[in-house]
Structure formats: structure tokens, C-alpha cells
Biopython code that builds the backbone (N, CA, C, O; Angstrom):
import numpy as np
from Bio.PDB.StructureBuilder import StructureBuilder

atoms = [
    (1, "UNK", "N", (148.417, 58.078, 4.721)),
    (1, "UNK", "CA", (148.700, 56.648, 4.751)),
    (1, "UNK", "C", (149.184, 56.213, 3.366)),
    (1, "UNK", "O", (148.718, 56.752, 2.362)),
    (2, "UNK", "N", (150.085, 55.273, 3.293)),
    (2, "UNK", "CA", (150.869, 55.310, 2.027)),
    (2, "UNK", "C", (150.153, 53.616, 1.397)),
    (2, "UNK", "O", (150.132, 52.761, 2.282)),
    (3, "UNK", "N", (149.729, 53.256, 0.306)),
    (3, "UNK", "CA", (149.417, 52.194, -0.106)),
    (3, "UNK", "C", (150.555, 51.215, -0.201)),
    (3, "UNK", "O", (151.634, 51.467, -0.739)),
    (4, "UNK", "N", (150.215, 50.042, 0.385)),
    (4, "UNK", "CA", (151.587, 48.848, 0.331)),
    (4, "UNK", "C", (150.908, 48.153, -1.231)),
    (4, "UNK", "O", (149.735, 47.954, -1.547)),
    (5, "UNK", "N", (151.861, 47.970, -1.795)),
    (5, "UNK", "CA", (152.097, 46.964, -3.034)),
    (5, "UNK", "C", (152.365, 45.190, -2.743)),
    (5, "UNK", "O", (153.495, 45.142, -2.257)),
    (6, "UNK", "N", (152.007, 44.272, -2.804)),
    (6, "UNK", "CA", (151.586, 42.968, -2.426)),
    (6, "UNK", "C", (152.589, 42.572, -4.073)),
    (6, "UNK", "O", (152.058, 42.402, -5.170)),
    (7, "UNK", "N", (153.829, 42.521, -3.839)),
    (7, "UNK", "CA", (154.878, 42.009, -4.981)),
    (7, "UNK", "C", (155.351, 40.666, -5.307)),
    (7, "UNK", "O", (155.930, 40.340, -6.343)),
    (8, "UNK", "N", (154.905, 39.577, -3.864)),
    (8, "UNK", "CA", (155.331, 38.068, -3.992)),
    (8, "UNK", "C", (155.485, 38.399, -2.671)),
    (8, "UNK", "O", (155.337, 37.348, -2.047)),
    (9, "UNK", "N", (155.756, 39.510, -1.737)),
    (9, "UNK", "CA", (156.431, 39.055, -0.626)),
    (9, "UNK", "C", (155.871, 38.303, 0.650)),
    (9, "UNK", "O", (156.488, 37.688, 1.520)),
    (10, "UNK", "N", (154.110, 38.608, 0.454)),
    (10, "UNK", "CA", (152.929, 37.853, 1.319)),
    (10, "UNK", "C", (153.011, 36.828, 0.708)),
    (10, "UNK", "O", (153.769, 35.953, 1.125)),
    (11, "UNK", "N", (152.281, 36.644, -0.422)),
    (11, "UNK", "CA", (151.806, 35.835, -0.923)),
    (11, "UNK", "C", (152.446, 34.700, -1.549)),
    (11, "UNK", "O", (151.810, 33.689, -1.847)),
    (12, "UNK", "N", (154.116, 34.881, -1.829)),
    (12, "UNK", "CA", (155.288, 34.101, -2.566)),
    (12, "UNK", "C", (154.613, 33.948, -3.960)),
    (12, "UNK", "O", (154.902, 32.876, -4.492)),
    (13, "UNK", "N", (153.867, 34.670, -4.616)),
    (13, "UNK", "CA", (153.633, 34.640, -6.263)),
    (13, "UNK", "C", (153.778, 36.012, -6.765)),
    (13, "UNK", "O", (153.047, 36.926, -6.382)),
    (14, "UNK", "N", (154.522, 36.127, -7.442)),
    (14, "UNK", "CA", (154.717, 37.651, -8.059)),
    (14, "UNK", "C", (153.016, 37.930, -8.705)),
    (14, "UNK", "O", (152.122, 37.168, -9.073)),
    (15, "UNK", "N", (153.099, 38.840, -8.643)),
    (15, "UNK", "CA", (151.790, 40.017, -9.235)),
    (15, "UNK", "C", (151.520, 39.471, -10.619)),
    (15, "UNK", "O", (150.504, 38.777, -10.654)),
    (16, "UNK", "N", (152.039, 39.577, -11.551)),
    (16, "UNK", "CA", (151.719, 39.321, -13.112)),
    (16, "UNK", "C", (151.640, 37.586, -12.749)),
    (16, "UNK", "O", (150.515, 37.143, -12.980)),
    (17, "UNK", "N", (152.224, 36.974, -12.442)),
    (17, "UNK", "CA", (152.256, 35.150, -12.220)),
    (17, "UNK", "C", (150.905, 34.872, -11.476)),
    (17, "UNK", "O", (150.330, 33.838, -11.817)),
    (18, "UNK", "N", (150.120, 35.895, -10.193)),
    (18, "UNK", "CA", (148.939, 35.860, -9.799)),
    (18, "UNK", "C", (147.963, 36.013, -10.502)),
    (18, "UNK", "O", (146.976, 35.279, -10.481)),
    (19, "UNK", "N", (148.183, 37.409, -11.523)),
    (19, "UNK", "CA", (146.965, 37.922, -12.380)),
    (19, "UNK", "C", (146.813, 36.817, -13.362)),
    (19, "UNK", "O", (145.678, 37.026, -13.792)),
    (20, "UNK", "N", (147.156, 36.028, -13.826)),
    (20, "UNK", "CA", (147.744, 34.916, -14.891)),
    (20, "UNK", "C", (146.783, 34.064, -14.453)),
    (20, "UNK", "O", (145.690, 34.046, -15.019)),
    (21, "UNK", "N", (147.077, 33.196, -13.324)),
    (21, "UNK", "CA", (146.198, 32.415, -12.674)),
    (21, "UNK", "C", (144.509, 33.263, -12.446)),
    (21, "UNK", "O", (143.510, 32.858, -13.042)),
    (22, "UNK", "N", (144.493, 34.344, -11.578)),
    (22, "UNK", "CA", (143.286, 34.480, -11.809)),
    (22, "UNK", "C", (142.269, 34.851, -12.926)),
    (22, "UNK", "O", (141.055, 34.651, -12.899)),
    (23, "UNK", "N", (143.189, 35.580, -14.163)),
    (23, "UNK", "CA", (142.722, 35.718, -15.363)),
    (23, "UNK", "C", (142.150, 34.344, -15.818)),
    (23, "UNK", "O", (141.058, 34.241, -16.377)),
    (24, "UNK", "N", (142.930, 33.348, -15.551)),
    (24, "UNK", "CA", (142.602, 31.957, -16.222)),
    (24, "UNK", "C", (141.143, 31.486, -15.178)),
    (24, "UNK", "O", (140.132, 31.198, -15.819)),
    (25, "UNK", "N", (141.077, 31.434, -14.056)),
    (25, "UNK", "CA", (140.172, 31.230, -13.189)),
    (25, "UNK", "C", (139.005, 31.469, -13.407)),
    (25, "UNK", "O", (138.050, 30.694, -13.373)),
    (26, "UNK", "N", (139.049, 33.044, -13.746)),
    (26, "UNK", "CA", (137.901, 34.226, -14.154)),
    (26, "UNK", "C", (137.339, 33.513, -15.779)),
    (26, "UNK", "O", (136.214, 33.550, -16.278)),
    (27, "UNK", "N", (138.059, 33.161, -16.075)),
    (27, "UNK", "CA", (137.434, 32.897, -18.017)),
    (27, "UNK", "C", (136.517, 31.803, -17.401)),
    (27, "UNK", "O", (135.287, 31.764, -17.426)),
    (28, "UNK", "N", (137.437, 30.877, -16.813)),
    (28, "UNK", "CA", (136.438, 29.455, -16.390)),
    (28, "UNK", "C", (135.107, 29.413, -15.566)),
    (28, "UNK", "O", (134.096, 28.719, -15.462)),
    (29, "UNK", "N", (135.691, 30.584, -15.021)),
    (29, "UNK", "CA", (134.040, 30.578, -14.401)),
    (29, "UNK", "C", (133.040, 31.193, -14.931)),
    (29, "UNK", "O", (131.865, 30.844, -14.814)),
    (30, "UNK", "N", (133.566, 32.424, -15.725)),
    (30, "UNK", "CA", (132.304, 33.082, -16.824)),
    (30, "UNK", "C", (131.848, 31.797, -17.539)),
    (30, "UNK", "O", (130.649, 31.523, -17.484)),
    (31, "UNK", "N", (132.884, 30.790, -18.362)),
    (31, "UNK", "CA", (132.248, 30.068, -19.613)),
    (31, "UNK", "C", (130.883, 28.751, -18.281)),
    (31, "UNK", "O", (130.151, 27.893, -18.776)),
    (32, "UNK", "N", (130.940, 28.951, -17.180)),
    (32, "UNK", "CA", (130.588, 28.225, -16.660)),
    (32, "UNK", "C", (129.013, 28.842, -16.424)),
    (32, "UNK", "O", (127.986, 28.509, -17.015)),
    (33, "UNK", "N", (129.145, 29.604, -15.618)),
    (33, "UNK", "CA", (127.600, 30.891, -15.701)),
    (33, "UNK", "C", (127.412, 30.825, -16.946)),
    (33, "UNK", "O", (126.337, 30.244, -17.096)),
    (34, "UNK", "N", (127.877, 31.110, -17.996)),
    (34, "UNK", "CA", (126.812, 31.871, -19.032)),
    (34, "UNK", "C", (126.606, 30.331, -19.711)),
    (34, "UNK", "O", (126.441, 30.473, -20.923)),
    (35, "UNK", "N", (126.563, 28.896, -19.308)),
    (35, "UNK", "CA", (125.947, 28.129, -19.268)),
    (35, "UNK", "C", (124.711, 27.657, -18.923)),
    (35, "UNK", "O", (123.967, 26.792, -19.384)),
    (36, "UNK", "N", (124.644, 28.682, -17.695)),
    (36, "UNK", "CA", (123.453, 28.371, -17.118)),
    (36, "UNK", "C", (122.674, 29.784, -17.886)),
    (36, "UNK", "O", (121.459, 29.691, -17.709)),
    (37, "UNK", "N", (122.920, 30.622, -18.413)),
    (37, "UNK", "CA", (122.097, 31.604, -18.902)),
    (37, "UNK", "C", (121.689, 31.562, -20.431)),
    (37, "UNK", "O", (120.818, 32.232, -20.986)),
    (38, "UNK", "N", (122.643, 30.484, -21.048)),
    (38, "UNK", "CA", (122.416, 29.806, -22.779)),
    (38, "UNK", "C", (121.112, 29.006, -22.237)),
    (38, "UNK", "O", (120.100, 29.410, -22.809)),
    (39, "UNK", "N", (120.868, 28.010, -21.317)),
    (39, "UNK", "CA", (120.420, 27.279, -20.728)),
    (39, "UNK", "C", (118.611, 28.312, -20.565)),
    (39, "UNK", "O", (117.615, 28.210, -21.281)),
    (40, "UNK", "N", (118.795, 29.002, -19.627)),
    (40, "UNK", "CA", (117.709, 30.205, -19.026)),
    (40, "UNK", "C", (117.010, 30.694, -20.670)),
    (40, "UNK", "O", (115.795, 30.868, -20.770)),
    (41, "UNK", "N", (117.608, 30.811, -21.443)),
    (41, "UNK", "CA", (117.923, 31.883, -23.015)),
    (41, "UNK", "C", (116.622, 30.749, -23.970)),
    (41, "UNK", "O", (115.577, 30.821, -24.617)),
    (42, "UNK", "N", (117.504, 29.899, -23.522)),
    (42, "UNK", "CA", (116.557, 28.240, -24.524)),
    (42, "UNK", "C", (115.223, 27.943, -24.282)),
    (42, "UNK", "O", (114.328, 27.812, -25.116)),
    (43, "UNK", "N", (115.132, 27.801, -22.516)),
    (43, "UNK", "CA", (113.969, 27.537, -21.953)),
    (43, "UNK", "C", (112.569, 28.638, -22.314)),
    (43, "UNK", "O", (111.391, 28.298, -22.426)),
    (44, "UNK", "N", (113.296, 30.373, -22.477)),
    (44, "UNK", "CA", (112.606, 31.662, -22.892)),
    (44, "UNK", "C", (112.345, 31.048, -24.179)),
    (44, "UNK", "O", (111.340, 31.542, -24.691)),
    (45, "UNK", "N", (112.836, 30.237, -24.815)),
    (45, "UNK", "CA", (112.976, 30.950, -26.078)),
    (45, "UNK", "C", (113.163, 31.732, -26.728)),
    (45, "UNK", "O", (112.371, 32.063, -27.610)),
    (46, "UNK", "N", (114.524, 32.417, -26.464)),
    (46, "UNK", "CA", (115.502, 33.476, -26.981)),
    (46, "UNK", "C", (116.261, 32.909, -27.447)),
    (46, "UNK", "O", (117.191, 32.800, -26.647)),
    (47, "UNK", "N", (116.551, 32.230, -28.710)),
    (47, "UNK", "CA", (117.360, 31.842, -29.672)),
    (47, "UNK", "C", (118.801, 32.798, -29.962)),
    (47, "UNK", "O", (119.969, 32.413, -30.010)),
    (48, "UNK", "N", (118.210, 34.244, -30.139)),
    (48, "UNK", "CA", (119.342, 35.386, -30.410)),
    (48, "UNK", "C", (120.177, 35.720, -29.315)),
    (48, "UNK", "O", (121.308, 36.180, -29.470)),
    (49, "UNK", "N", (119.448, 35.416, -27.776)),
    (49, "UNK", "CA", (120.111, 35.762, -26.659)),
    (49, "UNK", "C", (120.904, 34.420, -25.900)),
    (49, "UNK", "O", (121.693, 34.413, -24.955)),
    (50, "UNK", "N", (120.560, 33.727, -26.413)),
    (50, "UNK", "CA", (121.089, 32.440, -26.219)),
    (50, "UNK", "C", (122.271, 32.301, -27.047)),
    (50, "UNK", "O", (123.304, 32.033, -26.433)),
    (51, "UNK", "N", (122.366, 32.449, -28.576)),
    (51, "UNK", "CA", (123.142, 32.191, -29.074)),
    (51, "UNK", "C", (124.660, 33.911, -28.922)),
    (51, "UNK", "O", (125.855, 33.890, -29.216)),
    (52, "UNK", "N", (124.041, 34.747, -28.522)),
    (52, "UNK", "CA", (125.337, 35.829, -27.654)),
    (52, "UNK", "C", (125.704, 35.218, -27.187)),
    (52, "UNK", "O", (126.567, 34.548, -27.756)),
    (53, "UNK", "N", (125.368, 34.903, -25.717)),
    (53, "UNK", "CA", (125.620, 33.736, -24.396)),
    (53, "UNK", "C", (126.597, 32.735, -25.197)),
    (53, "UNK", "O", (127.798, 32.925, -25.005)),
    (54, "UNK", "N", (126.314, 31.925, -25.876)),
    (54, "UNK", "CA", (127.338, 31.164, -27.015)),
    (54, "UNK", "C", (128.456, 31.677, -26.993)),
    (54, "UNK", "O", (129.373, 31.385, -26.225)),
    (55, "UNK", "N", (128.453, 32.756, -28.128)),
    (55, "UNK", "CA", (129.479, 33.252, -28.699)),
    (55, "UNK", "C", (130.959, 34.016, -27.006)),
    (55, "UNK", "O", (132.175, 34.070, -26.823)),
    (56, "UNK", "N", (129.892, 34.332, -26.404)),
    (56, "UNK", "CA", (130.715, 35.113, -25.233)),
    (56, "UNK", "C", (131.348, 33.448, -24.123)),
    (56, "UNK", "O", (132.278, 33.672, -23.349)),
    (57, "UNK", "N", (130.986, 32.517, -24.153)),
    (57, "UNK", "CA", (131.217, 31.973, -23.435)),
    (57, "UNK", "C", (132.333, 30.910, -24.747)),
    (57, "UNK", "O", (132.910, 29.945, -24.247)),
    (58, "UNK", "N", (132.489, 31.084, -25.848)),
    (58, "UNK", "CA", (133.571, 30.322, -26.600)),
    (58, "UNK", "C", (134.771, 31.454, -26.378)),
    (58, "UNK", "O", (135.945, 31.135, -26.190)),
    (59, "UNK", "N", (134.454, 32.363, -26.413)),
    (59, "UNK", "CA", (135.518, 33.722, -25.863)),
    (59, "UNK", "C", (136.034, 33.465, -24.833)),
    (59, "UNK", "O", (137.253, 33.541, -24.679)),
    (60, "UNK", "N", (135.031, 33.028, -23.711)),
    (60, "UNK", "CA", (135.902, 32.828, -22.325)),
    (60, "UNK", "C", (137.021, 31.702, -22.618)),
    (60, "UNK", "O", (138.231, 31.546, -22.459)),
    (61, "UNK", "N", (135.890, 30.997, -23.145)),
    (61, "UNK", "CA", (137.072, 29.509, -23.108)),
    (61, "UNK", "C", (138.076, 29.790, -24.154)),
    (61, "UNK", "O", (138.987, 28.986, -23.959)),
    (62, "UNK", "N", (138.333, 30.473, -25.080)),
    (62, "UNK", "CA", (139.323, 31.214, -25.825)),
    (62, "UNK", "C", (140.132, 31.625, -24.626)),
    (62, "UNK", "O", (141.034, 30.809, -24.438)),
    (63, "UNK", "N", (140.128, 32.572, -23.777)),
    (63, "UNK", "CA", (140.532, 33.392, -23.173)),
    (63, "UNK", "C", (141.368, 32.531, -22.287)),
    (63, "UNK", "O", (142.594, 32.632, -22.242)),
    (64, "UNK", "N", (140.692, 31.704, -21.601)),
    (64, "UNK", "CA", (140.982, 30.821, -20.556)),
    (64, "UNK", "C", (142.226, 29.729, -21.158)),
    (64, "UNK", "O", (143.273, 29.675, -20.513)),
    (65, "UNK", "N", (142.080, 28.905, -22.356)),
    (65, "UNK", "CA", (143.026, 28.428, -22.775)),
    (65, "UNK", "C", (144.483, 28.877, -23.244)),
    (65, "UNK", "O", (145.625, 28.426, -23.171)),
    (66, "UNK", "N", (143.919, 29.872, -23.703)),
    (66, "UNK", "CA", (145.545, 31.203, -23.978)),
    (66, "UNK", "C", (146.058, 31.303, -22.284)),
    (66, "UNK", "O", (147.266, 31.514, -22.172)),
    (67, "UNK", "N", (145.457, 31.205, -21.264)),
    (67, "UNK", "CA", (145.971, 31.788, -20.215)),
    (67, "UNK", "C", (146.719, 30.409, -19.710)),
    (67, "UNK", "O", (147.829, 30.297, -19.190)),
    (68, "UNK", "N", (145.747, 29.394, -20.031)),
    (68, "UNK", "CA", (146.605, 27.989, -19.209)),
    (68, "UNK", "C", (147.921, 27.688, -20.403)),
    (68, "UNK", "O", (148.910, 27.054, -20.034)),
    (69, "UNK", "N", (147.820, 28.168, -21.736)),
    (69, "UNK", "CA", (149.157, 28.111, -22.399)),
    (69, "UNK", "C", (150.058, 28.887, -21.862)),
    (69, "UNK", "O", (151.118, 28.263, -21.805)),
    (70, "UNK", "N", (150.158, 29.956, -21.434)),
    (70, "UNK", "CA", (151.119, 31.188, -21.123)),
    (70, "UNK", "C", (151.274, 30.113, -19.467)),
    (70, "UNK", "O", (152.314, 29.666, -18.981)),
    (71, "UNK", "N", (150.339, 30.019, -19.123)),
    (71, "UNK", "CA", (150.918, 28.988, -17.380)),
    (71, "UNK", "C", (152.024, 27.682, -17.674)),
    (71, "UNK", "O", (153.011, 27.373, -17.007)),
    (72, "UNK", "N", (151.541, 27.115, -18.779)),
    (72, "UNK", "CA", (151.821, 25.647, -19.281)),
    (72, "UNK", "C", (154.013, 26.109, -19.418)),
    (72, "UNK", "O", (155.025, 25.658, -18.883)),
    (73, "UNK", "N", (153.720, 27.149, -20.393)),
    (73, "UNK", "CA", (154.544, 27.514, -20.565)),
    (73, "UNK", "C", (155.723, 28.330, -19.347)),
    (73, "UNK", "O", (156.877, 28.665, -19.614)),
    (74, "UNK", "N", (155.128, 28.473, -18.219)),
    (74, "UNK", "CA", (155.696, 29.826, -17.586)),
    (74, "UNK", "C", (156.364, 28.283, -16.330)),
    (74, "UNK", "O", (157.503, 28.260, -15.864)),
    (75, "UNK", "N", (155.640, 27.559, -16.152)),
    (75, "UNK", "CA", (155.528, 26.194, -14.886)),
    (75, "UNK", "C", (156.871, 25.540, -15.746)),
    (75, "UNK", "O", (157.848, 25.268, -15.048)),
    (76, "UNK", "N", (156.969, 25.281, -17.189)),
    (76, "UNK", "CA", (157.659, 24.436, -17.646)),
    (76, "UNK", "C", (159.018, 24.791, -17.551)),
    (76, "UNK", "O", (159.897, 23.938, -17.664)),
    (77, "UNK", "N", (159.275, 26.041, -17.343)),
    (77, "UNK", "CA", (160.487, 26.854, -17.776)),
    (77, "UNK", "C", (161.256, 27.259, -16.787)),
    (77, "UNK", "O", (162.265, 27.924, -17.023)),
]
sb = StructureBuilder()
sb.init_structure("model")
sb.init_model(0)
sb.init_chain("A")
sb.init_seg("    ")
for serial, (resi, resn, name, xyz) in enumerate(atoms, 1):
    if name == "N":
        sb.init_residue(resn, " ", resi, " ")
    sb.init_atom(name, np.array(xyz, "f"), 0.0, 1.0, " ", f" {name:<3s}", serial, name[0])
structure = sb.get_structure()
């Protein structure tokens, strides 16, 4: 059985223009969870594990904003 490739022709969004969007999707929802686990981290009183949770969830939203620039940019053009 031969694997089909999904190129725009189902879906009408090319492959890299999909991964784009869900890359951006995916950041937003990590920085969103590890809200609730900075949150979980505080209540323990894990200051050190709380403040990871921090640092990884300014990454997402790093991540996530680079992705809605490259969209901002890709929609405008």
C-alpha cells in the first residue's frame, strides 16, 4: 500500500502554510497549560518548578508570536 501525501489538495492549505498555523496553535496552547502548572508549582510551593514552568511558557509565547509574524506576513502578501 503506497502512502498518499495530503499537499493542499483535501484540505486547500498547502502543508508548510498548515504546519505554520498549527505550530502557532500548539505554542498557544502549551503557554496556556503550563499556566495551570506555574499555578499547581505555587500552591506546592515549588518556587524552582514554578519558575521553569515560567521560563518554558515565555518560550511558547516566543514561539507562538514568531509564528503569527511569519502568518501576518504570509496573509498580507
Amino acid at each position: 500500500m503506497s502512502a498518499v501525501q495530503e499537499t493542499g489538495g483535501v484540505t486547500g492549505t498547502k502543508d508548510k502554510d498548515y504546519n505554520l498555523v498549527w505550530f502557532v496553535e500548539q505554542c498557544l496552547s502549551n503557554a496556556l497549560r503550563l499556566e495551570t502548572y506555574i499555578n499547581d508549582a505555587e500552591r506546592a510551593g515549588d518556587t524552582e518548578l514554578a519558575d521553569l514552568f515560567r521560563r518554558a511558557q515565555a518560550e511558547s509565547r516566543k514561539g507562538a508570536e514568531q509564528g503569527k509574524d511569519h502568518l501576518r506576513r504570509r496573509l498580507s502578501g
